[in-house]
Backbone as JSON, one array per atom type, in Angstrom:
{
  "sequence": "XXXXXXXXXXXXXXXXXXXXXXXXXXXXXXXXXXXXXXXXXXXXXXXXXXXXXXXXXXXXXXXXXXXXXXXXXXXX",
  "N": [[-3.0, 3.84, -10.04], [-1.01, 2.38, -9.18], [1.52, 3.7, -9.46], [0.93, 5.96, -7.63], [0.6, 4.93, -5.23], [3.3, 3.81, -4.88], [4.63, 5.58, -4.57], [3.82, 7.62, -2.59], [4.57, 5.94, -0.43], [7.26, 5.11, -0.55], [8.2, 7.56, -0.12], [7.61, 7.43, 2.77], [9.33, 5.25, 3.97], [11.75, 4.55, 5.04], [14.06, 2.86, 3.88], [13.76, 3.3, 0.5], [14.5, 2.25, -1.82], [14.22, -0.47, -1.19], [11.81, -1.28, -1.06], [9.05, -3.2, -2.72], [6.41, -3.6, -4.5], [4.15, -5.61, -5.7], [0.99, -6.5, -7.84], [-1.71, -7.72, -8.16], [-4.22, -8.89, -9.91], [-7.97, -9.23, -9.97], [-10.98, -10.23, -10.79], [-13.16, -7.31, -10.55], [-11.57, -6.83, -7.96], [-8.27, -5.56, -6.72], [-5.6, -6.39, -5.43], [-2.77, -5.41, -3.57], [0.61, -6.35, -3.06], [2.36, -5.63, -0.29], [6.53, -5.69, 0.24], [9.22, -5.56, 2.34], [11.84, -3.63, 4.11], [12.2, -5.08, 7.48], [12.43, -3.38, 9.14], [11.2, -1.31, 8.13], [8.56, -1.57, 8.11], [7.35, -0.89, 10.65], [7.05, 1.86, 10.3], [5.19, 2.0, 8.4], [3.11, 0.71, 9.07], [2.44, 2.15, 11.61], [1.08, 4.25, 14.56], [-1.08, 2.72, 15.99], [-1.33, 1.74, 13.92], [-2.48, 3.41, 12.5], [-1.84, 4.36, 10.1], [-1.71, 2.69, 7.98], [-4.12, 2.36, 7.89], [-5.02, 4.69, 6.59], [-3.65, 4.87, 4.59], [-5.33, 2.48, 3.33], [-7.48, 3.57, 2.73], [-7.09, 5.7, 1.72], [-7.01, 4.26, -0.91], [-9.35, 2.78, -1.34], [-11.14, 5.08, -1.66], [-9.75, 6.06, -4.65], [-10.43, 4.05, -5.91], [-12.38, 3.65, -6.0], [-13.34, 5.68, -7.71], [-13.27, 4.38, -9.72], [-14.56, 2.49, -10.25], [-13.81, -0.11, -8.99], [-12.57, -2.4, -6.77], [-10.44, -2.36, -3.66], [-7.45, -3.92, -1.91], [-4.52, -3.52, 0.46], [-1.76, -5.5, 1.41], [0.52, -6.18, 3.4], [3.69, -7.98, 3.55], [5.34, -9.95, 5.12]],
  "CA": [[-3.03, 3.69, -8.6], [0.26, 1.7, -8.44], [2.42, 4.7, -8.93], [0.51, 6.54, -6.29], [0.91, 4.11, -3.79], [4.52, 3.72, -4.7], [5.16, 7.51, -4.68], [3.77, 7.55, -0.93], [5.02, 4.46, 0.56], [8.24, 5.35, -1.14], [8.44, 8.71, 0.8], [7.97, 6.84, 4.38], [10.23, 4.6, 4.59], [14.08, 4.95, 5.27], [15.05, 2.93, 2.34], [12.6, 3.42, -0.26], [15.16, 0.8, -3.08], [14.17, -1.97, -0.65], [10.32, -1.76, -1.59], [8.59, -4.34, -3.52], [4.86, -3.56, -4.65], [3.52, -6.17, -6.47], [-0.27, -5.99, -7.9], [-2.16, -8.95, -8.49], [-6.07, -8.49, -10.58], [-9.35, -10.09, -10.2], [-12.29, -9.2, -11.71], [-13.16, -5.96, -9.81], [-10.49, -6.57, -7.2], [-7.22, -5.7, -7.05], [-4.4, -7.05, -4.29], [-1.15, -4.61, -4.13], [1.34, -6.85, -1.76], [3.89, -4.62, -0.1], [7.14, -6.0, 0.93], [9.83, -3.77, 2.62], [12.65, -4.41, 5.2], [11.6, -5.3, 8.62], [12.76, -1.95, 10.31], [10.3, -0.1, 7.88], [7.24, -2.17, 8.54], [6.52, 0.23, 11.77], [6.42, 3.22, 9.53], [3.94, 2.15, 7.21], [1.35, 0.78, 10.1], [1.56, 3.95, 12.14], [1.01, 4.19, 15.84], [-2.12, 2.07, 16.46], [-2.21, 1.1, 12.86], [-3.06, 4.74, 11.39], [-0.47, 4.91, 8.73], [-1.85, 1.56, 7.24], [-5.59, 2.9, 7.76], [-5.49, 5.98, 5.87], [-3.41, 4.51, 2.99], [-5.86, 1.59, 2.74], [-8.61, 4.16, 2.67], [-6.99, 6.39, 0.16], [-6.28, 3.38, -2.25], [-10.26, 2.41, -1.7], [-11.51, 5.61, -2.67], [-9.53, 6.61, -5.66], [-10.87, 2.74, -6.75], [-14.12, 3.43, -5.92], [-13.7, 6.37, -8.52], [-13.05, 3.84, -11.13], [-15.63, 1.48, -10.37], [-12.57, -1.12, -8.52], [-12.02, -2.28, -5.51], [-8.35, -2.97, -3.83], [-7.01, -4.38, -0.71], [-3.41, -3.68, 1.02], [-1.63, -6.04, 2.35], [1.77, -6.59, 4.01], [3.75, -9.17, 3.24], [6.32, -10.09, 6.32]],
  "C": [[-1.7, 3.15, -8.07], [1.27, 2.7, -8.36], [2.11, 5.37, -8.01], [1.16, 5.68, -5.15], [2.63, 3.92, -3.74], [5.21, 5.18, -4.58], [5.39, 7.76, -3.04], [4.43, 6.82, -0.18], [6.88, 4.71, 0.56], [9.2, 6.82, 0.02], [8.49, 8.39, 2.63], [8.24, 6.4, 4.46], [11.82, 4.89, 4.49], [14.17, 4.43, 4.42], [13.58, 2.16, 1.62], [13.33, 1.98, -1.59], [14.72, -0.31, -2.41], [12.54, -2.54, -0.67], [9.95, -2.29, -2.44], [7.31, -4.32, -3.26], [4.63, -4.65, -5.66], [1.67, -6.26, -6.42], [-0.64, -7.49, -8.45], [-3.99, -8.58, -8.64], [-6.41, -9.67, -10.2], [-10.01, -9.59, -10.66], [-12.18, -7.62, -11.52], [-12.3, -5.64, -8.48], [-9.1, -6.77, -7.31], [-6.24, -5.36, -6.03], [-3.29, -5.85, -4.75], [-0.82, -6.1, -2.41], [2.18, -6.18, -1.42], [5.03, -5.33, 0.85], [8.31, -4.88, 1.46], [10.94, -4.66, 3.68], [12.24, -4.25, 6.44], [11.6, -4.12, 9.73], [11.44, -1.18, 9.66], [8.84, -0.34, 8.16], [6.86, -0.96, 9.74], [6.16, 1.47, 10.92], [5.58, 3.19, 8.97], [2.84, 1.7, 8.17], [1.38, 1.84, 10.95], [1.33, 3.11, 13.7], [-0.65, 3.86, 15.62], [-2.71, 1.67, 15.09], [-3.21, 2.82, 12.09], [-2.71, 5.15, 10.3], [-1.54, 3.82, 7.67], [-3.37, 1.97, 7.3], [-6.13, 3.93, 6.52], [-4.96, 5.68, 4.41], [-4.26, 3.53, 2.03], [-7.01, 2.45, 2.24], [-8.59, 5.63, 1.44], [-7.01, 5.56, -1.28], [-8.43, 3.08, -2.75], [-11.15, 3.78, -2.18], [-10.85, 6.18, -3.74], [-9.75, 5.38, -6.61], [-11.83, 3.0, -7.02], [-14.25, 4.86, -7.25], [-13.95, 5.68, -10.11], [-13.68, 2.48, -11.32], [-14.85, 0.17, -9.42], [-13.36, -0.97, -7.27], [-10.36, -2.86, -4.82], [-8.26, -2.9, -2.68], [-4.94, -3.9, -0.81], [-2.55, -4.53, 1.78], [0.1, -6.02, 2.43], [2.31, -7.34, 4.03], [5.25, -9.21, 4.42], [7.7, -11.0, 5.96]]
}
């Protein structure tokens, strides 16, 4: 799942070297933190927050295929 998400995330922002995914486990949940430079932050939430919707919602079902669950978050 972490190369996925870094594959995508990677592709929308202007400078993709300045991303920083870190993954952090729990039992059945599992944290990605995404940091990034402050210009790219708008690209990844999306006009009204749709960018950051659909990625959280791709990450929860290709978890839910594997029994997981996993949160997105943004780190500022």
């Amino acid at each position: 799942m972490r190369q996925f998400l870094e594959f995508i995330i990677r592709h929308l922002v202007e400078f993709p070297d300045e991303v920083m995914l870190s993954e952090i486990p729990h039992d059945s949940l599992t944290i990605f933190r995404l940091q990034m430079r402050q210009t790219d932050v708008g690209r990844i939430i999306g006009r009204n927050g749709q960018t950051i919707r659909a990625l959280r919602l791709l990450l929860a079902s290709a978890a839910a295929r594997h029994g997981q669950r996993v949160t997105l978050d943004i780190i500022e």
